[in-house]
Steps between C-alpha positions, in 0.01 A plus 500: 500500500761435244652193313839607399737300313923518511696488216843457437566733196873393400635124486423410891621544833405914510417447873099439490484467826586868552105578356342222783713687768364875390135341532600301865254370687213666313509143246263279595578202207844460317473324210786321309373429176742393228862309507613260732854450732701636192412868621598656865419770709709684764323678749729683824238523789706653819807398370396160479553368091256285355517296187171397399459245161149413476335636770393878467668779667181549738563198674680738730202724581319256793193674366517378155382250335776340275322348168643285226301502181461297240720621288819443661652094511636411842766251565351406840882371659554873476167630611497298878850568499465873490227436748722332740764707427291836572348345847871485587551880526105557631314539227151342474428308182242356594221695373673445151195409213591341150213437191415176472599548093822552578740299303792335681872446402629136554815368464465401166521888418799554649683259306349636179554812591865401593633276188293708220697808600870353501385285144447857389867664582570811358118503418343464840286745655600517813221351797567448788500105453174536762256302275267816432503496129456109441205552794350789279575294155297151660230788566441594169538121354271412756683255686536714784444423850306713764442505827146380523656168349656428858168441635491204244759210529381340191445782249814660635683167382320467191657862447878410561479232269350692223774812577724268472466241237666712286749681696681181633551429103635839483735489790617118417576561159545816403665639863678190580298492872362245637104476525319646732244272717160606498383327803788660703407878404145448565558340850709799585282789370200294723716526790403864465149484541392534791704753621397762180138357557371784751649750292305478186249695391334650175675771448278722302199464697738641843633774307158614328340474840802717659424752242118504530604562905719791428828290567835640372650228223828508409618298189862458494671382195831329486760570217400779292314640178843424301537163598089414414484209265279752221618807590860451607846474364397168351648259506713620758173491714347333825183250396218680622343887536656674752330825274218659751210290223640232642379578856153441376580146319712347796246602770091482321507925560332629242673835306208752622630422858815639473550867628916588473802318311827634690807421269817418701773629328862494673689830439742362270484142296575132598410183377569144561598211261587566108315692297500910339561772726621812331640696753666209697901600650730269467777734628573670860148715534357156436710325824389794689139482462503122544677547810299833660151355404628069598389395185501156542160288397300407820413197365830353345762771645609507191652867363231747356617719146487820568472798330402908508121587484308381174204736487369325149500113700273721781291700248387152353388339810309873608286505156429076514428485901325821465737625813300755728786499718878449446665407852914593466702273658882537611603854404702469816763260282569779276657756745832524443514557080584826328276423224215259497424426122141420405434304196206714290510323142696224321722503182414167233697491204551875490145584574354646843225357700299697751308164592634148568533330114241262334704199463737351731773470259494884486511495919751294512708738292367816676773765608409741750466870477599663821393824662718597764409628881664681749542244809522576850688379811297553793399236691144478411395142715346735804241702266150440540330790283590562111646871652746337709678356167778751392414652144684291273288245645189620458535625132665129440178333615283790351654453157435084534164620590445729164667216268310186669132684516383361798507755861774339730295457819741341715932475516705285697782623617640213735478080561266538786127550499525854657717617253262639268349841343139466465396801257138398398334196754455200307087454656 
């Protein structure tokens, strides 16, 4: 049985959750393996909305077993609060596992995260303020913190202090804050002990075992390939690998294991926070796809860019994921237009690119070339097989088929999980 790993293929928010659904209760382990509470899913399940942060979108299959890997930092106020907040409404947590090398956002974080970016002004990058990139930057300096270090009052203090020697001479005199106690942010991430104690496990030895038993593993990145710290719009970037490689670092899978990549891509372009984005519309067509697809961030609310189809930004993340699969999501948003534009190369400095530039200078000045489409106007929410779609639609997702090389196996067409075309099964 397969391990199969979601991608988003544009900047975020493409609707991974649409993939899980097609492959229902057949999942046996859903893995979140990268990011942390900057990134959000939305998942409709009988008209019921969900907005998940940390915890993957399987939590709401009771046969599922919900994994957080290694890879992704968890601010843990968040976590038990999405618990809580999820046992509310009827849905189980409980069965919830984390890796025990799992690194864990603390305050501290947030307020890093939260004066660096307003020092910066007109330079900033745009985060969410959540902590995730100062979490991911102690990682690296290795400073970080982890979740095995609750089980140890004393190392876990030892830890603060060292994190924060030099921070509190950051925020004091550089930031104009006022230090940060150590003894006060240990005693509070201790508080959490016990209660994540029964959850952890090693990670890689449950998911190697699941595989050796013929379990279905899905990995489930947040963000996207063009927001991955290497291979993304950098530095207009998240702090980790959301790319499907990354799967295999934030969970101890090795590369061998992994059977299908599905690239999300949405059927036209958003993006959150500042940054390139060629075909973005800051005009009327842009209003009205902000407004027919609620564009607003899941995690901040904040508005999402948006912008007509890019096919170079998807034919990027097919060849570097290696896409098997390309699962379309919302081509229900773009009823309604005459002509639905599809960016196929860019103009730099007078010359054409049929691939995304080398430098990011040359992105950043990137104007698109547009081939035009006939649109449709039919009401397209209530199909369920690629037939149903009237014939503008069909050669519109045929032709973002041809210029993104990967077979579209999948196309939502509506918010809810039933609202879906499967054209080849995902398993």
């Amino acid at each position: 049985m397969p391990a199969i790993v979601v991608v988003g293929a544009q900047w975020g928010d493409e609707g991974k959750g649409k993939a899980t659904d097609q492959l229902g209760d057949r999942v046996d382990y859903c893995v979140r393996y990268s990011g942390g509470n900057n990134a959000g899913h939305t998942v409709v399940v009988n008209g019921e909305r969900y907005a998940l942060h940390l915890l993957p979108s399987g939590i709401l299959n009771p046969n599922c077993v919900p994994v957080i890997g290694n890879g992704v930092v968890v601010d843990l106020d968040v976590l038990f609060s999405e618990i809580e907040g999820l046992a509310a409404r009827g849905v189980d947590a409980s069965h919830m596992v984390i890796s025990a090398n799992a690194h864990i956002i603390t305050s501290y974080h947030q307020v890093i995260d939260k004066v660096t970016e307003r020092f910066l002004g007109k330079a900033r990058i745009g985060t969410t303020g959540r902590g995730v990139g100062p979490a991911y930057a102690d990682k690296v300096n290795r400073i970080g913190l982890r979740i095995q270090d609750l089980f140890d009052a004393s190392i876990l203090q030892q830890k603060v202090e060292a994190a924060l020697e030099q921070k509190n001479h950051l925020l004091v005199k550089v930031y104009n804050r006022r230090k940060i106690e150590p003894a006060e942010v240990a005693e509070h991430l201790l508080s959490h002990a016990e209660r994540i104690r029964p959850h952890v496990v090693d990670v890689s030895v449950l998911l190697n075992e699941a595989l050796d038993a013929g379990k279905v593993v899905l990995f489930e990145g947040a963000q996207a390939h063009h927001l991955d710290v290497d291979h993304g719009t950098y530095p207009y970037v998240t702090s980790s690998n959301p790319v499907a490689a990354g799967a295999c670092v934030g969970s101890g899978v090795g590369p061998t294991r992994i059977d299908r990549v599905v690239g999300i891509a949405k059927a036209y372009t958003t993006r959150v926070g500042e940054g390139p984005m060629p075909t973005e519309l800051l005009d009327a067509d842009g209003d009205k796809l902000r407004e027919a697809g609620v564009e607003f961030g899941t995690t901040t609310g904040r508005k999402r860019r948006c912008g007509w189809f890019d096919a170079l930004v998807v034919q990027t993340a097919a060849r570097a994921n290696a896409f098997t699969d390309i699962f379309l999501t919302k081509l229900d948003v773009l009823t309604g237009w005459e002509k639905i534009p599809i960016c196929v190369g860019y103009q730099v400095s007078g010359v054409r690119h049929d691939s995304m530039p080398l430098t990011q200078s040359e992105f950043h000045h990137a104007v698109p070339i547009y081939e035009e489409l006939d649109g449709w106007t039919e009401d397209i929410s209530a199909c369920r097989e690629f037939d149903d779609l009237p014939k503008n639609a069909q050669v519109y997702v045929n032709r973002i088929e041809e210029l993104c090389s990967a077979p579209i196996s999948g196309i939502g067409v509506g918010p809810s999980r039933e609202q879906s075309i499967v054209i080849n099964d995902l398993l």
